[in-house]
C-alpha positions as CSV (number, residue, x, y, z in Angstrom):
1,X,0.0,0.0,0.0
2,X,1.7,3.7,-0.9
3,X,0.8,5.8,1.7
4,X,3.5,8.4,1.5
5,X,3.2,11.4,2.6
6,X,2.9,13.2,-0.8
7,X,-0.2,10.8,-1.6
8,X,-1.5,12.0,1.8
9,X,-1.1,15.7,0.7
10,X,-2.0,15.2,-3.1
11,X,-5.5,14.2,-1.7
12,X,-5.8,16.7,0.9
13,X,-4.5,19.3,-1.8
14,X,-7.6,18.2,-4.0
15,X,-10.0,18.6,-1.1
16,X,-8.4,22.4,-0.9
17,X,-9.0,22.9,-4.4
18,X,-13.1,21.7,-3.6
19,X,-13.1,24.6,-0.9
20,X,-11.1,27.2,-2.2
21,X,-12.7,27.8,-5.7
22,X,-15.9,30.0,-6.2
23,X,-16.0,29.0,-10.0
24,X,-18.8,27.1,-10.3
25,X,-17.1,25.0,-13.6
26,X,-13.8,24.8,-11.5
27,X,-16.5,23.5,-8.2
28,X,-17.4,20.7,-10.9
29,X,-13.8,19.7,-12.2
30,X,-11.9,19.9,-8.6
31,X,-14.8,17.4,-7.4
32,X,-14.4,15.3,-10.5
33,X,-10.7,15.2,-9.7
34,X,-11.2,14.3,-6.7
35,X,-12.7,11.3,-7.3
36,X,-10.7,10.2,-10.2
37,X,-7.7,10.1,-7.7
38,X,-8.9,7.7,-5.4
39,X,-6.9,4.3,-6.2
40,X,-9.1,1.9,-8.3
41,X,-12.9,3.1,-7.7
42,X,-12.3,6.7,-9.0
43,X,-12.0,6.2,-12.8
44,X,-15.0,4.3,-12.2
45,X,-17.3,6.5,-10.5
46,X,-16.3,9.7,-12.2
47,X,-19.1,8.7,-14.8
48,X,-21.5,8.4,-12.1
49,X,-20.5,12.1,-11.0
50,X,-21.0,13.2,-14.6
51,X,-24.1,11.5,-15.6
52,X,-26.1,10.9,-12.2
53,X,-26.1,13.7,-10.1
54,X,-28.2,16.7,-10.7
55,X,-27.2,20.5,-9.9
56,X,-28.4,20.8,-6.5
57,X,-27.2,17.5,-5.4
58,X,-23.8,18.8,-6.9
59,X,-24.1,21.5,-4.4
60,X,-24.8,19.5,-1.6
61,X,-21.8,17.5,-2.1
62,X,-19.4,20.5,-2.7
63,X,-20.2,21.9,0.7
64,X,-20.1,18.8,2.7
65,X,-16.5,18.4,0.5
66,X,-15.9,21.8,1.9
67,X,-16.4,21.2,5.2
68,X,-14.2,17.9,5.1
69,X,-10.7,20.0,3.8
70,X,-9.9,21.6,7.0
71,X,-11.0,18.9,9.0
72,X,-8.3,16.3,6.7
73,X,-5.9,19.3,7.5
74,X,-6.5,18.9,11.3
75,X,-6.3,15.0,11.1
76,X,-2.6,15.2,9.3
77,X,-1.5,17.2,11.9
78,X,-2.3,14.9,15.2
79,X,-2.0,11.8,13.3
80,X,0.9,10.4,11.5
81,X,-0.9,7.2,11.1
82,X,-3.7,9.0,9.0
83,X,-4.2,7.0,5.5
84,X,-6.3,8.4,2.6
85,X,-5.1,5.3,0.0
86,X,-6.2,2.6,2.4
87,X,-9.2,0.3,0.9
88,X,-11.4,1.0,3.9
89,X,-11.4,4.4,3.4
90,X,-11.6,4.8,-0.4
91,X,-15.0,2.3,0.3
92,X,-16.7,4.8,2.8
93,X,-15.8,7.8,0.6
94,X,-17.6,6.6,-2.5
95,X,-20.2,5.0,-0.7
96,X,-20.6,8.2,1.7
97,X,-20.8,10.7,-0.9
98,X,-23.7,8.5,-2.5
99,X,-25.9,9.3,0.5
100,X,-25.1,12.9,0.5
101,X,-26.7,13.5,-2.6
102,X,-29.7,12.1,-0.9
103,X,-29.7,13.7,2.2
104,X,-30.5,17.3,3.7
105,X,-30.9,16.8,7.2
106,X,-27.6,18.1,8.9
107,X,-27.3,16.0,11.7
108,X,-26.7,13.0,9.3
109,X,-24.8,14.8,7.6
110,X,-22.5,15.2,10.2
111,X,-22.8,11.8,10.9
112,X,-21.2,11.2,7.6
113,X,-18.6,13.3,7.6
114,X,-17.0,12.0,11.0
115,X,-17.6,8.6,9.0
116,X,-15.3,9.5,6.6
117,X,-13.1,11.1,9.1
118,X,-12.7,7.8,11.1
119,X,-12.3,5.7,8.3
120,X,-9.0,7.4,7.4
121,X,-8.0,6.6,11.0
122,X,-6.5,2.7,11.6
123,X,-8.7,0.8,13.3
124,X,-9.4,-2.8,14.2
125,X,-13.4,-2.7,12.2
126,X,-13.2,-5.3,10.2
127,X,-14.8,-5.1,6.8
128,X,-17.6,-7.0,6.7
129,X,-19.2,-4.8,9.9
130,X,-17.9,-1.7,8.5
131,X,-20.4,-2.3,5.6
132,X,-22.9,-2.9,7.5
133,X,-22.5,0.1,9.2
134,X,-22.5,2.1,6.5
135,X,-26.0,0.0,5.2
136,X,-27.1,1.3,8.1
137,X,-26.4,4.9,8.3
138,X,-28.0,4.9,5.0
139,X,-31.4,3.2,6.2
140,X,-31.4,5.7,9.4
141,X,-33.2,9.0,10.0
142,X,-31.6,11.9,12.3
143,X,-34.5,10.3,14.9
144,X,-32.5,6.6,14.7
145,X,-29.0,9.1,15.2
146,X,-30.1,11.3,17.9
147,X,-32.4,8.6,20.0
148,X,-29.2,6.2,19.8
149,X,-26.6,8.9,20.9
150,X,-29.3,9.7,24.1
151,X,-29.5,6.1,25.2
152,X,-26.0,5.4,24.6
153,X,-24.9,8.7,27.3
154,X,-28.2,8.3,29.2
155,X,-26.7,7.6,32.2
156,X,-25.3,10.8,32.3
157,X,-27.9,13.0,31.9
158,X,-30.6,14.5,34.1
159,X,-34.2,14.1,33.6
160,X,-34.2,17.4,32.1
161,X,-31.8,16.5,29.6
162,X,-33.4,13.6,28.5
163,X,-36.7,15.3,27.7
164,X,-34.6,17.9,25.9
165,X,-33.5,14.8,23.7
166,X,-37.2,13.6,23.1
167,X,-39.0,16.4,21.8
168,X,-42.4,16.3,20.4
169,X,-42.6,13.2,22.4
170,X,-46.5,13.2,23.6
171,X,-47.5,13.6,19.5
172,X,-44.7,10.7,18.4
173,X,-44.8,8.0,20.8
174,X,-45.5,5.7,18.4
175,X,-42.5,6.6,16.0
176,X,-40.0,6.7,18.8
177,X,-41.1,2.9,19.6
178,X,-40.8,2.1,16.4
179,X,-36.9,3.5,16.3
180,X,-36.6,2.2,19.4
181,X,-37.8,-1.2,17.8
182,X,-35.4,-0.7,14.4
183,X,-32.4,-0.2,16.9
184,X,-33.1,-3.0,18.9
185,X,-33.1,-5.3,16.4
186,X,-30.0,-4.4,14.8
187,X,-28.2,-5.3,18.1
188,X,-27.3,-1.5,18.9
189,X,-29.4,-1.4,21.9
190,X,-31.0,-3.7,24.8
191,X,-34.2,-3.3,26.2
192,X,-35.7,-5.3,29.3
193,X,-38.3,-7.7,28.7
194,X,-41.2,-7.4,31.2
195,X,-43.8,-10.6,31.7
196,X,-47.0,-9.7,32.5
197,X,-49.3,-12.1,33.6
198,X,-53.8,-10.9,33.7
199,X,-56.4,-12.6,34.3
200,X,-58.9,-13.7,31.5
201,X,-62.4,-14.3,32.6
202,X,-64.8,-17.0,30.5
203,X,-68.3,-17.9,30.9
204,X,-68.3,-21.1,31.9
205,X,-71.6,-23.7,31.4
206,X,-71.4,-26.9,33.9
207,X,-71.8,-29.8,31.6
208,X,-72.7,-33.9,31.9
209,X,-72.2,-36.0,29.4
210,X,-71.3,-33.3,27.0
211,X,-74.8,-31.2,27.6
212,X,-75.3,-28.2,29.9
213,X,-77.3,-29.7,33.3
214,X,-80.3,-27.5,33.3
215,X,-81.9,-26.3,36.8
216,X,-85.4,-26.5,37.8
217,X,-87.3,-23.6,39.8
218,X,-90.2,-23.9,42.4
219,X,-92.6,-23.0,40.3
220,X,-91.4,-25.9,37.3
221,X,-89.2,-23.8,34.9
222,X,-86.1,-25.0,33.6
223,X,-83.0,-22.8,33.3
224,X,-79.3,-23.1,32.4
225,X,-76.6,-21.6,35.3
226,X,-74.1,-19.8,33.1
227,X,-73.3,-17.8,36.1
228,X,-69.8,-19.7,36.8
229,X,-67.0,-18.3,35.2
230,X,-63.8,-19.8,34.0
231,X,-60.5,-18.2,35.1
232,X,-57.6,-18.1,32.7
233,X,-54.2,-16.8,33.6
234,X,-52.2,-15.4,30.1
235,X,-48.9,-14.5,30.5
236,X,-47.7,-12.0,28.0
237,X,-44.3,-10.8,27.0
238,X,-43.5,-6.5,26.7
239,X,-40.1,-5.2,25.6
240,X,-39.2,-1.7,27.3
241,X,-40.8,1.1,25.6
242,X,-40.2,5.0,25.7
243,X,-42.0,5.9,28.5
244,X,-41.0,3.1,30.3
245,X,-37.1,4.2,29.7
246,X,-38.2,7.5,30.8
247,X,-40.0,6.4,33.7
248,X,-36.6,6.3,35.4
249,X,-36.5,9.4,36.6
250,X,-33.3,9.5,39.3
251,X,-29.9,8.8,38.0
252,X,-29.3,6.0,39.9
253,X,-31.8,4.0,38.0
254,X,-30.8,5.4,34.4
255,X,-28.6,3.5,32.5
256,X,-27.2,3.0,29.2
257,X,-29.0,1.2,26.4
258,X,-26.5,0.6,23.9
259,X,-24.8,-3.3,23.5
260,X,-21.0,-3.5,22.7
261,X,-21.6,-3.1,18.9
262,X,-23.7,-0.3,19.5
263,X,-21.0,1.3,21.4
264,X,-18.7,1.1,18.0
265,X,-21.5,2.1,16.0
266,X,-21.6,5.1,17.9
267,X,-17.7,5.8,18.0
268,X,-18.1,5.1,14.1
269,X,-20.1,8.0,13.5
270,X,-19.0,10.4,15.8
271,X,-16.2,13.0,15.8
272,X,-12.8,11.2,16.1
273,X,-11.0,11.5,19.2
274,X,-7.7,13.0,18.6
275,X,-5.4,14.9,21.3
């Protein structure tokens, strides 16, 4: 792998050229560039970028590009370690910048570019969960980001804080279960299981012989008792929902929700941690 640092700072140098022009045309060729010098994928995408992506999309990308250059700058500086020629990160390049194009909401956003940022960063993530990860980033709404994030540091917050991380909550309750549901299943969180057990209540005819035993009256009518009842115990699974989580209302009983992997999801997308 050629990871010298004149490749480092050919590709930071293109990122520079991305922020640093207001030509429009020049916008459009320093981006193309940009991807055509990415080892092996770029000469293959750079018709993508030409025929794909509309104007405002074009835009979109430019300014996330723009807000990446300084950031590269920064990463070169604390990290001598920093590789923009490795695989993993020419993989999460291309596939991030596929997403921006289809994404406004700012808080993913920024979830992608600290993606990116990590990605140039060694790490011990092997490949197969590093596409998953970026599957999922792709399936998720800023609702999936910001509700992870609060469960994973929960334990840490006041009660005030946490209702400052569930807004709207009383109108959404059913959305937030669902993320919480989406999350859960993905292994990124764990919510207790609760087993509640009612008590079902059934009329109940006596019988003999398979027919109902019919009572006679003083005066000579005939009448069936129906007035026992059957009593059923059902025991029912419930996974933790939202108000349940915020039910816990000291910090003593709040805890974190997030499992192991979602603990490197959530150093995945999240700003890297550099001295």
């Amino acid at each position: 792998m050629n990871n010298s640092p004149e490749d480092q700072n050919s590709f930071v140098e293109k990122f520079k050229a991305v922020r640093d022009s207001n030509d429009s045309d020049k916008n459009y060729n320093a981006i193309k560039a940009l991807i055509s010098s990415i080892p092996t994928v770029g000469s293959l995408t750079v018709g993508l970028w030409e025929s794909r992506i509309p104007s405002p999309a074009m835009e979109r990308l430019y300014i996330f590009l723009e807000d990446l250059a300084p950031e590269f700058d920064k990463l070169k500086s604390k990290i001598e370690l920093v590789d923009f020629e490795s695989p993993a990160f020419q993989t999460v390049l291309i596939s991030v910048y596929q997403i921006v194009i289809r994404t406004h909401q700012e808080q993913k956003l920024q979830a992608l570019r600290n993606i990116v940022l990590n990605s140039s960063i060694p790490s011990t993530l092997e490949d197969n969960v590093l596409e998953i990860f970026l599957n999922w980033i792709n399936g998720f709404t800023p609702l999936h980001i910001s509700t992870l994030k609060c469960l994973h540091y929960m334990n840490g917050y006041t009660e005030e804080q946490v209702q400052v991380h569930f807004p709207m909550l009383e109108e959404n309750k059913v959305i937030y279960n669902h993320v919480l549901k989406d999350l859960e299943d993905k292994g990124l969180i764990s919510l207790k299981e609760n087993y509640i057990t009612t008590q079902e209540y059934d009329n109940h005819i006596p019988q003999r012989f398979g027919y109902p035993i019919a009572k006679t009256a003083p005066d000579g009518t005939r009448s069936f008792d129906i007035s026992e009842k059957e009593i059923k115990m059902k025991t029912s699974k419930e996974r933790e929902n939202i108000d349940d989580i915020l039910a816990a209302t000291s910090l003593y009983g709040r805890e974190s929700k997030t499992t192991k992997l979602g603990e490197q999801f959530i150093e995945f997308i999240e700003y890297p941690s550099i001295a």
